[in-house]
N, C-alpha and C positions, 0 to 999 in steps of 0.2 A: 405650482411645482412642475420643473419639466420633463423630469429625470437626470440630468446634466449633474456635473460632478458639484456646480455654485448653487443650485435647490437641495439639493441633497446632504451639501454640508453645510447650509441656514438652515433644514431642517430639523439635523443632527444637534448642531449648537442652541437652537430654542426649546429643543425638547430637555436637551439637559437642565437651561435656563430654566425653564416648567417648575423642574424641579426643587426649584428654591425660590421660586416667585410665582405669585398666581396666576397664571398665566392658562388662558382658554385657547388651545390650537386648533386649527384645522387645515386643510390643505386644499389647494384646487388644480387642477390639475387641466389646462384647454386643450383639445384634440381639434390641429387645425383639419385633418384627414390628406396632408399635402404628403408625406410620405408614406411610402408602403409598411414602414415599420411601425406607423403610429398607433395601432391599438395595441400594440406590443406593449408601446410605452405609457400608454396608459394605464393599464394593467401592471407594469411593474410598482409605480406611482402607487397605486392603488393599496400591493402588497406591502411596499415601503414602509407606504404609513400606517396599516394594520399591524406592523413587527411591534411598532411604536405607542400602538392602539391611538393613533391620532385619526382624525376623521377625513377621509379627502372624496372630493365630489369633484365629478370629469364633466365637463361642459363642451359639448360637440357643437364647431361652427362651420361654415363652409367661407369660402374665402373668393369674395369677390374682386377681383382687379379689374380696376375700371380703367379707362383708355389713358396710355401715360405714366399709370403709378406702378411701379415694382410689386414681386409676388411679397418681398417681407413686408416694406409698408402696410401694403390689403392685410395680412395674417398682422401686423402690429392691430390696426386697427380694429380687425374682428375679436382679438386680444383684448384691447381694455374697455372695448364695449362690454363684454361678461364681466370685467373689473368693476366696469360704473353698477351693475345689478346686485353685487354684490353688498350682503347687510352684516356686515364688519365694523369694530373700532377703527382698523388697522389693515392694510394690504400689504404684508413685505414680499421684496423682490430683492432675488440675489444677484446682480448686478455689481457687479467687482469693478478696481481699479482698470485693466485693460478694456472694459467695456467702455467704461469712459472715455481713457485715450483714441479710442476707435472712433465714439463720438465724435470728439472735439476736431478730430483729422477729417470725418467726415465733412461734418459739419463746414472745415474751411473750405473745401474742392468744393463745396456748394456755394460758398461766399457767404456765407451765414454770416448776420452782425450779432454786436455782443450779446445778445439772448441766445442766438443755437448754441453761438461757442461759449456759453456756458455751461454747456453741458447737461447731464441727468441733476438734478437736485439731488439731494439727498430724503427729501420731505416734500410733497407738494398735496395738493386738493386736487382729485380730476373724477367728482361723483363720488369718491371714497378718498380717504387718505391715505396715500401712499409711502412708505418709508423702503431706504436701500439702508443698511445696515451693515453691508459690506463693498461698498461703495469707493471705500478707501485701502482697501485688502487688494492683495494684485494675486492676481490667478496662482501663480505657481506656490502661495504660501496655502490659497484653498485646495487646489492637489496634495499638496504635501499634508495637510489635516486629513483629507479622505483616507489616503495610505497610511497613515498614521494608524487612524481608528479603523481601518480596512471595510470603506463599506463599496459597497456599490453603486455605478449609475453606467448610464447610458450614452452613449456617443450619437451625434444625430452626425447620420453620414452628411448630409448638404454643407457643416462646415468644412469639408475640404474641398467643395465644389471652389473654383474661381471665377465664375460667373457673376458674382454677386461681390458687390463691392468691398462689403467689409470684411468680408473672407481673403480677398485680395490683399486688404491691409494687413491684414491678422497673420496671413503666411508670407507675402514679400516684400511689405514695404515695412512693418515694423521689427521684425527682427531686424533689418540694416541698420535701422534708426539706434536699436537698443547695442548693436554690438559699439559703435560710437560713442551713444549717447547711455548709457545703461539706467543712469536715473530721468529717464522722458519722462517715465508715468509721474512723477512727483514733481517733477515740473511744470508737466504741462495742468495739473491738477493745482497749481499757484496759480497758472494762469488765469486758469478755467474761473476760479472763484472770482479773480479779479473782476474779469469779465462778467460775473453776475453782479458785483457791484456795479459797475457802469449800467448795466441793464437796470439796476433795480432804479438806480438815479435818474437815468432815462425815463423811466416811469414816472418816478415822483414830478418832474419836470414835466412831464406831458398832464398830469392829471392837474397843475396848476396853469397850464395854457389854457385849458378846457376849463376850466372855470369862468373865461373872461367870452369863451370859443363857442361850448355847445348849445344849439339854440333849439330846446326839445330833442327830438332826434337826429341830428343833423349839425354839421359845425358851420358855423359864420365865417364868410369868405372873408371879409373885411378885417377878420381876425386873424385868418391866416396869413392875410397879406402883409399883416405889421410884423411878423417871426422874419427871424433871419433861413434860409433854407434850409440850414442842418435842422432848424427848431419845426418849421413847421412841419418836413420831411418825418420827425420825429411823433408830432402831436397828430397827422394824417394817419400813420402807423398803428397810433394805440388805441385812436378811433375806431380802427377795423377791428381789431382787436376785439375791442370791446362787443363789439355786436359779433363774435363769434366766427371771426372770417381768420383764414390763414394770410400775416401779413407778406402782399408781394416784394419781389425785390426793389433793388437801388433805382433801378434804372424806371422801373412800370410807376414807383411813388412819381420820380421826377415829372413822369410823363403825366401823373394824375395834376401834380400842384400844378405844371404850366398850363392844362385846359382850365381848369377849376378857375386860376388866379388873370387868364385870359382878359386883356381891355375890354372888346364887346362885350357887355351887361345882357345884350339881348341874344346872345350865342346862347346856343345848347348843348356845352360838351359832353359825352356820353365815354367812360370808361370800366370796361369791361373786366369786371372781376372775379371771374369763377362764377359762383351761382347768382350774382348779383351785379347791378350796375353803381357808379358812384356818377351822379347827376351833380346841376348846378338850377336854383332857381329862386329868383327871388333874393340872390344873396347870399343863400345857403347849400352849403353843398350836402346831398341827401342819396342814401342807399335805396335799392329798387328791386324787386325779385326781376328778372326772367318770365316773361308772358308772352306766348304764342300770337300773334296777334290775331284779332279776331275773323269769322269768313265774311265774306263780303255780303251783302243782304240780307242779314242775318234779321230777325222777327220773331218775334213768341208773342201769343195770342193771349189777353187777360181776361177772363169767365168768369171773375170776381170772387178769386181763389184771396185769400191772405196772404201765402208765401207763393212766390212763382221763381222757378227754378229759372236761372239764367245759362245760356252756352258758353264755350271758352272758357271754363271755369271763371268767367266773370261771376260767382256767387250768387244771391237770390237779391230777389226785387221783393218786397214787405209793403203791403198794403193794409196801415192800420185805419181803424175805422173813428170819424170825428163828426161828431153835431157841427155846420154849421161851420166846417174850415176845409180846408183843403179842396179837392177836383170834387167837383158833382157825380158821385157813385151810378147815379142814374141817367146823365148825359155818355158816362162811360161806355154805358152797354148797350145804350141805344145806337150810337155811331159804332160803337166797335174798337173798343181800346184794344194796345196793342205794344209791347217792350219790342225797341228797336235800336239801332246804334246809327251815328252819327253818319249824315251823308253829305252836309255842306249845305249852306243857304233856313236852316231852322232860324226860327225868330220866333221870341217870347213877350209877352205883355206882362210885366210885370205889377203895374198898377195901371187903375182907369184912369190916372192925369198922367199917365205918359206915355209916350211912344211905344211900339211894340221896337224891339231892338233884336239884333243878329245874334244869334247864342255864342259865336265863336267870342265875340266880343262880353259876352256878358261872365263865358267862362272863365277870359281873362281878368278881368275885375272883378273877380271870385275870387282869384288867385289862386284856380285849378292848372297842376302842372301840365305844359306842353305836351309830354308823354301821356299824360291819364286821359287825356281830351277824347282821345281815339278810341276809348274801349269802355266811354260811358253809355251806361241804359239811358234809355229818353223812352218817357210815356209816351202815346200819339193819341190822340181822339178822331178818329178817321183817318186823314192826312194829315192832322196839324199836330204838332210837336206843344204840347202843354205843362210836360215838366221836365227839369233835367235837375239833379242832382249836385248840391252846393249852389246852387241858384232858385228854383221855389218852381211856383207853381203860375200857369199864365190864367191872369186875372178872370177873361174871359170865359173861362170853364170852372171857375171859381163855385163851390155851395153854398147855396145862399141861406140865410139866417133859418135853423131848424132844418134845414136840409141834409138828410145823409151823405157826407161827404166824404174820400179818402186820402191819407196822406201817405205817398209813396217814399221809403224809405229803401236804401241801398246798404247792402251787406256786401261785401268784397269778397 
């Protein structure tokens, strides 16, 4: 609840609903502390619902805007994180018909495909289930209800700032639209649905791509390749999606499927997506955090600890303990073992009837990706490189039958 004239008369209308349906209320009330008036309105909030003996709890957030994003954005999102906390059936929100046309208008000046400009749903999941209930109501019949039953709310002055885009809409571009056009909101609300049909079929179309497409975590190039562009453009999309990313525009998809779908096999396209990269390897194109790369010379000394904490947030190195497998626990500590990261020219013995072989070569016939190469631990026995990770252990430092031996293991 925000105090606003559309919390105020969904609260009015539920409580009377209460009263002929069982109905458990309560109220929440987020205090972003961005206006000076905001404990005011807290506090009315507060009063409101005690007239009503309905229960409401104020959730104080502070609002971070990070480089880029707008003050509403930060305050949307500091918003429905308290949303997701909440332990509800049900989350309503009084979001009316003009909110929506704001939406949808939004939404186009940004280029949004048919998912933005669909609009607010009416119902969705986001950690809680969310419902707008008056969604299809247009502002000036929710004023006219307030006046009617004469209650009160509060006016947040930043609506009439024009700094802020949808405040811009809301005072000079949709009155012009409505003196012309007077039924927009209900047209552009045919639209809007339409467009979540398209979306939702979009949908359904991509998650039958991805059936023939996803290969573990990651989708098959060879898959993508066979879609015509709107399709795979479409199926790249709901991929991100799916792992939680904000899909990019028209233009950044395009630029992913031409690296990705790229002739040279032995290329490494690398495309930048917000907190994550979309790689190609082996065939499949594969999501990637963001890692600092590591310092140069880096070493940590092993004293034949079990768990050894590694730098770079490269995670810990696990030294579990084996009769008679793995590195000779007692060659270790004699030479002087030691976790260290890759410098060029290592070579591993992998068995006594073969060669000892260059680990760059041995990673790749591991099928460690390009990128992970650089930031693997390597055991060392002195000088020499005895294990590396997705590849074993070199033969020659091997424990011998009965021998305490240890098997190094990698945690990310």
């Amino acid at each position: 609840m925000s105090g606003g004239v559309d919390s105020v008369v969904l609260l009015d209308v539920l409580v009377r609903i209460s009263r002929l349906q069982p109905l458990r209320l309560s109220a929440l009330h987020v205090n972003h502390h961005i206006s000076p008036n905001a404990s005011r309105w807290a506090q009315f909030c507060a009063a409101s619902c005690a007239r009503y003996g309905v229960p409401c709890a104020v959730a104080d957030v502070q609002v971070e805007v990070a480089a880029g994003e707008s003050l509403e954005a930060a305050a949307r999102e500091a918003r429905y994180a308290v949303f997701r906390r909440q332990d509800v059936d049900a989350l309503l929100l009084a979001h009316h018909l003009d909110d929506q046309a704001e939406t949808l208008l939004l939404q186009l000046l940004r280029g949004a495909g048919p998912r933005g400009l669909s609009g607010m749903p009416q119902e969705r999941e986001d950690g809680v289930r969310i419902l707008r209930p008056l969604l299809e109501v247009p502002r000036a019949q929710i004023v006219e209800y307030a006046r009617r039953q004469r209650l009160d709310w509060v006016e947040d002055e930043s609506n009439a700032l024009l700094d802020f885009d949808r405040n811009y809409l809301r005072h000079e571009v949709l009155p012009r639209i409505a003196a012309r056009f007077p039924a927009y909101r209900e047209t552009w609300l045919r639209a809007s649905r339409n467009l979540a049909d398209a979306s939702e079929l979009a949908e359904a179309l991509a998650r039958i791509d991805a059936e023939s497409a996803l290969d573990g975590a990651g989708l098959r190039i060879d898959a993508l390749r066979r879609l015509e562009q709107a399709r795979a453009r479409n199926l790249l999309r709901w991929f991100l999606v799916q792992h939680g990313l904000r899909p990019p525009g028209r233009e950044r998809l395009d630029e992913a499927l031409r690296q990705l779908l790229g002739p040279h096999s032995d290329a490494q396209p690398l495309v930048e997506l917000g907190p994550v990269s979309l790689r190609r390897h082996r065939g499949v194109a594969r999501l990637t955090q963001h890692t600092e790369p590591p310092a140069a010379n880096w070493q940590v000394a092993w004293q034949g600890e079990e768990v050894l904490s590694l730098p770079n947030g490269m995670g810990t190195l696990c030294f579990d303990s084996a009769l008679g497998a793995g590195l000779s626990a007692a060659r270790l500590r004699a030479a002087g073992a030691s976790v260290r990261g890759r410098v060029g020219g290592e070579r591993l013995k992998l068995a006594a009837d073969r060669p000892s072989r260059t680990l760059k070569n041995l990673l790749r016939e591991a099928g460690v990706p390009a990128w992970q190469r650089e930031r693997l631990p390597l055991v060392f026995c002195g000088e020499a490189a005895v294990w590396a990770p997705g590849v074993g252990c070199d033969c020659r430092f091997a424990a011998a039958p009965g021998e305490q031996g240890v098997l190094p293991r990698w945690v990310p």
